[in-house]
N, C-alpha and C positions, 0 to 999 in steps of 0.2 A: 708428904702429900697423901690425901686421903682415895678412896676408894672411885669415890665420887665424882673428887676435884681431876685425878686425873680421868676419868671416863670423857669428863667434862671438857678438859683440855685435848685430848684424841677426838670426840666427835665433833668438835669445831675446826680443828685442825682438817680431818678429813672434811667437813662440810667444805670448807673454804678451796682444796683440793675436787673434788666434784664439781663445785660450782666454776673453777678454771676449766675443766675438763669439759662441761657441758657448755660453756661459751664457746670455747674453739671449736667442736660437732656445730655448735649453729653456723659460724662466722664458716668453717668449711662446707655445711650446708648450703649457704647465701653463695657462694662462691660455685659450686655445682649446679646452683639454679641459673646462675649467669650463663653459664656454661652451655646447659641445657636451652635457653632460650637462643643463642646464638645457635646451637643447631636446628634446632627448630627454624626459625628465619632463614637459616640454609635450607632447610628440605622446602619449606614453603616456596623457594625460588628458586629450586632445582638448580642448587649449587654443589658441589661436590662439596661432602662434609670434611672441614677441615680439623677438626679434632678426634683424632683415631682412638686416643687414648682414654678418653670418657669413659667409656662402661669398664672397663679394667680398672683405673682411678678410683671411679665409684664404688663398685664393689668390695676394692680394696680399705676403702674409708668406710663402710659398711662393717666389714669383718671386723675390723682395728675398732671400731666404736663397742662392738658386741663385745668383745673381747677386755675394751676399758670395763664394761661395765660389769662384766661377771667377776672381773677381779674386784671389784667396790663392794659386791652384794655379801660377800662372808663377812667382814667389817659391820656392814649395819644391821646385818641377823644378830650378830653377837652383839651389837652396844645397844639396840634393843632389849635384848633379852639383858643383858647387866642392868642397865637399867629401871627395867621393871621387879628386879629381883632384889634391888636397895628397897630399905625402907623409908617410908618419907621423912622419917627423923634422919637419916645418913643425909640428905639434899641440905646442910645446914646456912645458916640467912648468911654466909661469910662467901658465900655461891651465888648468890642471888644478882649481884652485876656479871658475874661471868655466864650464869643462866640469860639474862639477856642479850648478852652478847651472843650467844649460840641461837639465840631466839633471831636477832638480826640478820646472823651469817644463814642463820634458814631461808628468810626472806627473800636475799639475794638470792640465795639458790633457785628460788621460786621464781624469781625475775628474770632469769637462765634458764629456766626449764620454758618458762612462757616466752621466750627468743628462740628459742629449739624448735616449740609446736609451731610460731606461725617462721619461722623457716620452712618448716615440713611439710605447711598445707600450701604454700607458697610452691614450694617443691612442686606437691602432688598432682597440681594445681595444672603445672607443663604438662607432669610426666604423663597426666591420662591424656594427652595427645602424640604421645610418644612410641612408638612400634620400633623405630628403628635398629633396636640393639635389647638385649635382656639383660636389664637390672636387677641387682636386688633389691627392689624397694620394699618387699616384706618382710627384712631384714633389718630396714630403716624402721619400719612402722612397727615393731618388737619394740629397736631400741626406742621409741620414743615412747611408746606405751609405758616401758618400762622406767622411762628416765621421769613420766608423770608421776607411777605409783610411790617411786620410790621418795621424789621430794616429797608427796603428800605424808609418806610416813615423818620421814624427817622431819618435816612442820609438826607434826603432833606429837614429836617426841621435846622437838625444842620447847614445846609450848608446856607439856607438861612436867618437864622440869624445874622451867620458870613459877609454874604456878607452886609445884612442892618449896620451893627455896623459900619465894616471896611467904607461904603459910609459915615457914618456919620464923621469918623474921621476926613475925609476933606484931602486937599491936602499938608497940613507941616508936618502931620503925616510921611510923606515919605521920 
């Protein structure tokens, strides 16, 4: 296996690992916003609020997301930087379907990350009616920042990879 091939087989690997990681952040998102609006409809009718456990939960699903994602971040500083440090002759055309394939698993990523943001504005959306308890939701709003910047990198790495392979293929390729 080349230098390459394997970076190539670890950053899809890992992409495909993020993009589970950042579906289940949304899918427990959607699930916190449920949560939140049945409080809210309590306070609205001066109901005693029957979920005591929400802001402790939340918070806790806060830290635990912060926490996924600084362990991802040394990962893709590093296959970044490998990546840019090959030369486009090292991306050779026998890479070029598995550069799309990492080109794809980026996409998905991206269609997970855009299931994360409107979770979050979704979120946001209660929580600026929400007083009742202290969240961290600036904590949330990091990770999601962060969880945007981060696939945009990954699209632009996926993509230029794809594009050094396909250059290499040469012109019978086509």
């Amino acid at each position: 296996m080349t230098c390459c091939e394997e970076l190539l087989t670890n950053i899809s690997h890992q992409c495909d690992l993020l993009r589970d990681e950042i579906a289940a952040a949304a899918q427990s998102l959607r699930e916190f916003n449920r949560r939140l609006e049945q409080i809210l409809q309590q306070l609205r009718k001066n109901i005693d609020v029957r979920d005591g456990d929400f802001a402790t939960q939340f918070n806790d699903y806060c830290l635990a997301f912060r926490k996924q994602l600084d362990d991802r971040e040394p990962f893709w500083t590093q296959a970044r930087a490998a990546a840019r440090q090959s030369k486009d002759r090292d991306w050779t055309a026998d890479l070029a379907l598995a550069a799309k394939g990492l080109n794809s698993r980026a996409k998905t990523l991206s269609r997970a990350c855009d299931e994360l943001t409107t979770a979050y504005d979704l979120f946001a959306k209660n929580y600026k009616n929400f007083t009742a308890a202290k969240l961290n939701v600036w904590l949330l709003t990091s990770c999601q920042s962060d969880v945007e910047a981060l696939t945009g990198k990954i699209l632009f790495l996926a993509r230029e990879i794809a594009k050094k392979t396909e250059k290499n293929r040469g012109q019978n390729a086509f």
